[in-house]
N, C-alpha and C positions, 0 to 999 in steps of 0.2 A: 201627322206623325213625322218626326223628320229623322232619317233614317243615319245612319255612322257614312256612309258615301253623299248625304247631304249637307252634312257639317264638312267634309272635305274640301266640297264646294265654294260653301259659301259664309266659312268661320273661318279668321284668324287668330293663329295660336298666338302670342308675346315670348318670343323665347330667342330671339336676334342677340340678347346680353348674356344667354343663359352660352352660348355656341361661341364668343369670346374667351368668353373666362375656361371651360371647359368645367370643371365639377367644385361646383362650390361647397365652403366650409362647410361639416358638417352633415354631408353630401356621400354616398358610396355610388358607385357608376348606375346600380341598379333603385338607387334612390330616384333617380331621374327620369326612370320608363314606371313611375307610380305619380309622377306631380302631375299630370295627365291620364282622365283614363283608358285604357286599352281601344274603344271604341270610338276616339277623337281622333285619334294616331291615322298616320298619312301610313298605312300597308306597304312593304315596299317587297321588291325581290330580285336579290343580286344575283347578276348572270358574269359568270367568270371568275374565280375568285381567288386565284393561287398568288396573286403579287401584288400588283395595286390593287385590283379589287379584291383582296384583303383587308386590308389598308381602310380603302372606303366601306367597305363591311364596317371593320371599326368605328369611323368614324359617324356614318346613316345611324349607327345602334345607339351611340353616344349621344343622339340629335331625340331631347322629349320629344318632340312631336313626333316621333318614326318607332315603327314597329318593322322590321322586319320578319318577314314570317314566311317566306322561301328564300333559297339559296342555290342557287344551279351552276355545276361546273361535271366537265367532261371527265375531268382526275377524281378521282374518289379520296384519294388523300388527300387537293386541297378541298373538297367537299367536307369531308371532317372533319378538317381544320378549323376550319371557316365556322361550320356550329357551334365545335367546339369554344373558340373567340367570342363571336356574339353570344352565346350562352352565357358568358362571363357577366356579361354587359347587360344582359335584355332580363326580362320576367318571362320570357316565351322560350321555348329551344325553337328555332326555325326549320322548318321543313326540308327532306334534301331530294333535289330532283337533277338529271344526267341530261335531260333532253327540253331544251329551255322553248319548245313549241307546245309541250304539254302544260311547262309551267303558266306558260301565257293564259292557257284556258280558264285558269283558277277565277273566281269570277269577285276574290274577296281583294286581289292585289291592286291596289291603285297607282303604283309605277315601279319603274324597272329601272334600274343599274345596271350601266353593259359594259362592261371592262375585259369583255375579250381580247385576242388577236386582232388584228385591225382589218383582216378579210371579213370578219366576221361582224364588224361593226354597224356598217349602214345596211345589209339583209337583216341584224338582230333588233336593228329599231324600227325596221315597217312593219315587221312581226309582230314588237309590242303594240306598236300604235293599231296595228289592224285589228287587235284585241281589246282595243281600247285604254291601252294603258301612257302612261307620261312618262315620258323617258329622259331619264340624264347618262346623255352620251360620253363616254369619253372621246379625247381625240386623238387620231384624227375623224370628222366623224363621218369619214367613208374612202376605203379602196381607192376608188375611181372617181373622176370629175362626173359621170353620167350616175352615179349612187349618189352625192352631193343634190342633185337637181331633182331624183327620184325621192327623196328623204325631204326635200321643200315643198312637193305638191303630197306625200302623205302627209305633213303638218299639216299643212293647211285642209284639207282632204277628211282628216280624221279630227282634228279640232283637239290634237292634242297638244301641252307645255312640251316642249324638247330643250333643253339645253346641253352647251355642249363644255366640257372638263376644262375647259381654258381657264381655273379659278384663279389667275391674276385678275379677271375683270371685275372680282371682287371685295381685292385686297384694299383696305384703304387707303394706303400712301402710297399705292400704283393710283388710285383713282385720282388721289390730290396733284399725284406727276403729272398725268393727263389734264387736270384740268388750270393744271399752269399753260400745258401747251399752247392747251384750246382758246389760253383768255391772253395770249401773246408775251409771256414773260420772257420767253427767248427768241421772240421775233417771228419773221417765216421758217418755218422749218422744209429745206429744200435736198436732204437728205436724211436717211438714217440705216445705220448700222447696226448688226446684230451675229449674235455668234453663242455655241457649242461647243464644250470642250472635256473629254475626258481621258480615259487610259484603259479602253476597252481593251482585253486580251482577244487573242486569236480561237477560232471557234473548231478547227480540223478540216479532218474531211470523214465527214460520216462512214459512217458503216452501219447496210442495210442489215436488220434484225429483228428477231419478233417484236410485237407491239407489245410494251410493258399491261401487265392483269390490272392494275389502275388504270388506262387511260384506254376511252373510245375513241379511239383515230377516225373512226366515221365519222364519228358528228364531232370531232377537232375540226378535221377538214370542211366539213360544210359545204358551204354555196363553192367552193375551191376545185379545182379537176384535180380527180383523185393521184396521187400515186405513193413510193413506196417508203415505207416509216424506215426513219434514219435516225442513230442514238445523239444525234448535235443539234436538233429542231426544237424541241418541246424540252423547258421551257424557256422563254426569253429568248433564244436565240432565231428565231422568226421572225423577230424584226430585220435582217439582215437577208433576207430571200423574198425577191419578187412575187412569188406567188401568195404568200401570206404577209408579206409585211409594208414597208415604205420607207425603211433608212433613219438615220438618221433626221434625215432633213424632217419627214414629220412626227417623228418620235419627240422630238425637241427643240425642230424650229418652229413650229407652228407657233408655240407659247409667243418665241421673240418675234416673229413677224406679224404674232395678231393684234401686239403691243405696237408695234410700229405703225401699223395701216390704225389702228386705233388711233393713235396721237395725230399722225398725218393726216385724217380723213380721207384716205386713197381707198378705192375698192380695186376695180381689176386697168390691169396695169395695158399696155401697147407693145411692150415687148421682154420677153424671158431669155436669161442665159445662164449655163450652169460650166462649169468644168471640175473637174476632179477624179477620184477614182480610188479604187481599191490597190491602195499604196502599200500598208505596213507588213502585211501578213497574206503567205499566200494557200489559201483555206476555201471554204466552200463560201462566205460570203462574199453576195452579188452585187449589194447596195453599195455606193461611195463611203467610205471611213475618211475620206477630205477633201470636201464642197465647201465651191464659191459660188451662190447665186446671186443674180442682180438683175432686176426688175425694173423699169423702166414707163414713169404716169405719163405720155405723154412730153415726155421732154423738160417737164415743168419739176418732177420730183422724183429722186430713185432711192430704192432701200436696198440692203443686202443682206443676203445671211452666209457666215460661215462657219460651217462644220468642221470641227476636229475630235474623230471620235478614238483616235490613237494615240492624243497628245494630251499630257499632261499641263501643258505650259498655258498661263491663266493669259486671253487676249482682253486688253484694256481692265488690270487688275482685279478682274474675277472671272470665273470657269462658266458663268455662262452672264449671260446681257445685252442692254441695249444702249443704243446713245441718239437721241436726235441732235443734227446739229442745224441750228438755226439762226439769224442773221446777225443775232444780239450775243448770246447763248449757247451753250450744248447742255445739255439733259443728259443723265450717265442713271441707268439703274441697272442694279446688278441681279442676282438669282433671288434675293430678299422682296421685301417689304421695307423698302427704304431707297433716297434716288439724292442727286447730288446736280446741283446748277454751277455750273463754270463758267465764267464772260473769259472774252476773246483776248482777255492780259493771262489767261489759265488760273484766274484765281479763283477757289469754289465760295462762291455767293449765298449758297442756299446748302446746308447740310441736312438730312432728315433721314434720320432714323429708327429702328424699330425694335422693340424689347423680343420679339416674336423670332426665335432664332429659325432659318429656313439653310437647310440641306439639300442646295442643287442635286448633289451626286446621288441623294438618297432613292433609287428608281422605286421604289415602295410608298413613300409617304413623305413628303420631302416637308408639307406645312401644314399638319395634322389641323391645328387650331384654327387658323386662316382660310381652309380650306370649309371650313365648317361654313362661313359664312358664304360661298356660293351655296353649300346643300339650300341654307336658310335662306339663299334667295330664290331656287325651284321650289321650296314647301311654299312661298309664300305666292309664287307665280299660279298654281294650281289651287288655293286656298282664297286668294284674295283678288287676282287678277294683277299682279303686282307687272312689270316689265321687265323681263330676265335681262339678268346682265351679259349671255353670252348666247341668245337665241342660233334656231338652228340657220336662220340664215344670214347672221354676223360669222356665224362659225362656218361655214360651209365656204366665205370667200378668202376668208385666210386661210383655210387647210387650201382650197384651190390653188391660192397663190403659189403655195411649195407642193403642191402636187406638178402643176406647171414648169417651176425649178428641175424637177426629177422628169419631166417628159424631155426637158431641153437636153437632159445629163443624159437619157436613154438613146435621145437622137441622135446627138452629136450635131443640135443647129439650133442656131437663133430660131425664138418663136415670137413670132409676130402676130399680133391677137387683139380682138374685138375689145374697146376700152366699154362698151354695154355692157358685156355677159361675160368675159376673158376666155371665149370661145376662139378655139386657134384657127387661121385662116387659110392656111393648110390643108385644105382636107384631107390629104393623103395621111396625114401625119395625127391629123385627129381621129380619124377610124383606124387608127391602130393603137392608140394609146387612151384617149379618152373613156373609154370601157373595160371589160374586164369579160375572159371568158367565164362561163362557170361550169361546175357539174352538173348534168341534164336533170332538170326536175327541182332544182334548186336559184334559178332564174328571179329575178327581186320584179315582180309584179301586184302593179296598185291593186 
């Protein structure tokens, strides 16, 4: 007898053209969760789901081959939300659960969405994986460089698919830029550049008050050391405080430097520097609102990222991007699905671009359509054995790279670092930042 988590295994759906086009002629959203039946469907269950994972709620329910049939968030209102949405979408209303350790238990879910706060990232995916389940992380896909390396021995440990949300590794004419790189159309590439930019407003200065009757601050906080609920944290504004968030830099540079160590073939680099600071506005955020990192392979090749998260003014003609530049050649691609070759008279050689409109600034769902095809390449990694495009330990050395950026910016000194493992040499300086404290009892153990 072969049971609905047998076909999971080891049946592949066809449905790569169907996550393109998005709902064809003739087609209603909920026409889509019947061309397959309920019992072939990959079970999924979103954990966080007030903004982007929203978003990706959206788009998992839109994907035939996915059922969604839990949904876990700490707000009840975006919990309702969020059914509400996929309800729209699915032939199922999905489950609603506050405490995403219970949801884990359920024994019908075959993988997990974790689009929480970023503290809460690599503890919510040993959780799944220790459950047995397959997890598509967002990124970054861990706090701390020692949650990166704790999150590679439960993959492999637990023998589960992980991929991590960096879905340009998906996008086709991000693929085809890279593999102009790769095949030398611009020569050696001996740098590359990369940058962030928008017009975030100022955030205050909190003020301590009760905990809103929607939201568990307990289990908000998590593996985190507890303290006191303030009206400017929850939500979105947690990326800008050290104890739950990571800045800028990996909110939105990880995408551009995973793009660049991608094209350059550089894993960890010999030496890190960061400068910048909380310039615009003088308010409770900690993180830098304008970073310059530069990263250093060896001598042989360096990349950079900079962040501008107060500035409106677009660096190298769009608000966010990349460029390699190489001995023939520079390579220019922008927030889209589309990239631009220019030889060394500045004339563009190669134009390509993409019907597929993409909205950097949109912090919710910037490339609905395009995004579909990483989900379709996790269903197909846990279905078929296929080879993810952005495995957890491809992802785990670019989010390190600009985690390393942000240890330099915390320090205030050049890091000089292990070109094996981008283990800093320093000890002093690595047991103070390479980890993370937590709340007692909430410790991330294999």
């Amino acid at each position: 007898m072969i049971t609905r988590r047998d076909f999971i295994k080891k049946t592949a759906v066809g449905t790569a053209a169907l996550s393109l086009g998005g709902i064809l002629p003739g087609f209603s959203a909920k026409s889509y969760a019947n061309i397959i039946g309920a019992n072939d469907r990959i079970h999924v269950g979103m954990v966080g789901v007030n903004s982007r994972g929203l978003a990706l709620s959206k788009n998992f329910a839109l994907q035939p081959n996915c059922r969604i049939t839990e949904v876990c968030d700490v707000d009840s209102r975006a919990l309702e939300r969020c059914i509400a949405e996929v309800s729209k979408i699915s032939d199922a209303r999905p489950n609603p659960n506050k405490d995403m350790r219970l949801m884990f238990e359920k024994k019908d879910i075959d993988a997990v969405v974790i689009a929480t706060p970023d503290h809460w990232h690599a503890p919510a995916a040993l959780l799944a994986m220790k459950a047995g389940k397959h997890v598509y992380l967002e990124k970054p896909c861990c706090h701390t460089p020692e949650e990166g390396e704790i999150l590679l021995q439960a993959a492999k440990k637990y023998g589960c698919v992980v991929q991590m949300g960096n879905q340009r590794r998906s996008w086709p004419n991000v693929i085809e830029a890279i593999n102009e790189i790769k095949s030398g159309t611009i020569g050696k590439v001996y740098f590359g550049k990369s940058w962030y930019t928008n017009q975030r407003a100022p955030i205050g200065v909190g003020k301590e008050t009760n905990v809103p009757e929607w939201l568990d601050w307990n289990l908000w906080q998590g593996p985190a050391p507890r303290t006191v609920y303030k009206d400017n944290i929850v939500h979105y504004n947690w990326h800008w405080f050290w104890r739950w968030g990571t800045g800028e830099a990996l909110n939105n540079g990880t995408h551009m430097i995973d793009l660049l160590r991608w094209g350059m073939d550089i894993d960890f680099p010999t030496s890190v520097q960061s400068t910048g600071g909380r310039y615009f506005y003088k308010d409770d955020w900690e993180t830098p609102d304008t970073q310059v990192i530069t990263l250093d392979f060896g001598g042989k090749k360096s990349i950079m990222w900079e962040g501008q998260s107060c500035s409106a003014y677009h660096i190298e003609g769009s608000s966010v991007g990349v460029i390699f530049y190489g001995e023939k050649a520079a390579l220019w691609m922008g927030g889209g699905n589309s990239y631009k070759i220019i030889d060394q008279k500045n004339h563009v050689i190669r134009n390509v671009e993409s019907n597929v409109k993409v909205d950097s600034q949109n912090k919710m769902d910037p490339a609905q359509q395009l995004d579909a095809l990483h989900i379709q390449n996790f269903f197909s990694a846990i279905t078929k054995g296929e080879k993810l495009n952005s495995d957890i330990h491809s992802g785990f050395i670019s989010t390190l790279l600009v985690q390393l950026g942000n240890i330099a910016q915390r320090s205030g000194v050049k890091l000089h670092t292990d070109a094996t493992n981008g283990h800093i040499i320093d000890k002093q300086l690595a047991a103070k930042y390479w980890k993370r404290e937590y709340e007692k009892g909430w410790e991330m153990k294999l």
